[in-house]
C-alpha positions as CSV (number, residue, x, y, z in Angstrom):
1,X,224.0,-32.6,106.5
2,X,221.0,-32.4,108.8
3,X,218.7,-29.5,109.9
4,X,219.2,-28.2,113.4
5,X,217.2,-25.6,115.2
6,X,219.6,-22.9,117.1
7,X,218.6,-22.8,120.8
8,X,220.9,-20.6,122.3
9,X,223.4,-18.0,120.4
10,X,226.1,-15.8,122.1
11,X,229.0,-13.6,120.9
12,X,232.6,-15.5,121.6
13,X,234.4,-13.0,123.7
14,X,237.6,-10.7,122.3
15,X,236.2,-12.0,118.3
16,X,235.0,-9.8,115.6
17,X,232.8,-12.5,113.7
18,X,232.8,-15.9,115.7
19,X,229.1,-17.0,117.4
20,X,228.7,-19.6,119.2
21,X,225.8,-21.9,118.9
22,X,223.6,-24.3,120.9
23,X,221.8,-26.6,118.2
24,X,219.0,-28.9,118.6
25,X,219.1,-31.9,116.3
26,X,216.5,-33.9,117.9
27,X,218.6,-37.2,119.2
28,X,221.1,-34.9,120.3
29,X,222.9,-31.3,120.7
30,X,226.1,-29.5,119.4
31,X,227.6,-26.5,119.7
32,X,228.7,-24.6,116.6
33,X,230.8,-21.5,115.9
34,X,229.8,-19.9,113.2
35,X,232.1,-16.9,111.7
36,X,228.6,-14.4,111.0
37,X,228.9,-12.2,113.4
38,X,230.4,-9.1,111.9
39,X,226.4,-9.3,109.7
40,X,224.1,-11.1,111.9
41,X,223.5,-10.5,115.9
42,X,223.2,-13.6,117.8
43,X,219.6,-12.8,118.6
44,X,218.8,-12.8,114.7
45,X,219.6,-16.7,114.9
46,X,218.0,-17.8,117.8
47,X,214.8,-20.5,116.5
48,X,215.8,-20.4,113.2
49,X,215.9,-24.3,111.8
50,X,219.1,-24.4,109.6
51,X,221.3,-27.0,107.3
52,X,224.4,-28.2,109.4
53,X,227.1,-30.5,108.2
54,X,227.8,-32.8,110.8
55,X,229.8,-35.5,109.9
56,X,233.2,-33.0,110.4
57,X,235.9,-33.6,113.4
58,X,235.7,-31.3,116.2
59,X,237.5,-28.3,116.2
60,X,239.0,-26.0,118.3
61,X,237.9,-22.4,117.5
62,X,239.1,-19.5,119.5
63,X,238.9,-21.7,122.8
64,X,235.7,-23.4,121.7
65,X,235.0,-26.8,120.5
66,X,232.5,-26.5,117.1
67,X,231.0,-30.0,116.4
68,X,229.5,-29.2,113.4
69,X,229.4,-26.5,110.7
70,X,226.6,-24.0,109.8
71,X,225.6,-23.6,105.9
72,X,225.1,-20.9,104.3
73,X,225.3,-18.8,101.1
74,X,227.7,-16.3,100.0
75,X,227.4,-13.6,97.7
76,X,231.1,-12.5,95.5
77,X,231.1,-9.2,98.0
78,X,231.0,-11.2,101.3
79,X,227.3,-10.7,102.1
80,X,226.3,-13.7,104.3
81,X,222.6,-15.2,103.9
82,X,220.9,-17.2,106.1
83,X,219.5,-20.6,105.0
84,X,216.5,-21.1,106.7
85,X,214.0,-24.7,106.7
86,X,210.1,-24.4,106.9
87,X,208.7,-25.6,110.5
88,X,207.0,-28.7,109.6
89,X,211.1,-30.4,108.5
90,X,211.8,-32.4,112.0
91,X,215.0,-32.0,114.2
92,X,217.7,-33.8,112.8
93,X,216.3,-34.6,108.9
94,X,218.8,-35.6,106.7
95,X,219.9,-33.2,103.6
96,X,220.7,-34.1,100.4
């Protein structure tokens, strides 16, 4: 896992939840689609520094490759929360 800032977000068109994501991990950048959007607006995640596992396969979701996967929590009733790293963490920090 390594934190990523989230440079560009956009709805994935004809989807209900799916966002897709331009993340910043310092030495490089991925695209992740992330299935928040029926609670979060893609402008809500836009220079937020989150926790991303990396180290998945690429996948083919709803026509778009995600190269990585956004962590967050989840309460029993669905309710999606954001987790969010302090500023000073560099691009690309390794999570344990």
């Amino acid at each position: 896992m390594r934190v990523g800032l989230v440079k560009n977000a956009e709805r994935i068109p004809r989807t209900r939840k799916l966002i897709k994501l331009s993340v910043d991990f310092g030495d490089e950048s991925r695209i992740v689609v992330a299935g928040i959007g029926d609670q979060y607006q893609p402008e809500d995640l836009m220079g937020k520094k989150m926790i991303f596992v990396v180290n998945l396969k690429p996948k083919n979701i709803a026509g778009v490759e995600s190269q990585a996967m956004l962590i967050v929590a989840e309460e029993a009733d669905g309710k999606v929360h954001l987790i969010t790293v302090e500023d000073e963490v560099p691009l690309g920090s390794k999570v344990w």
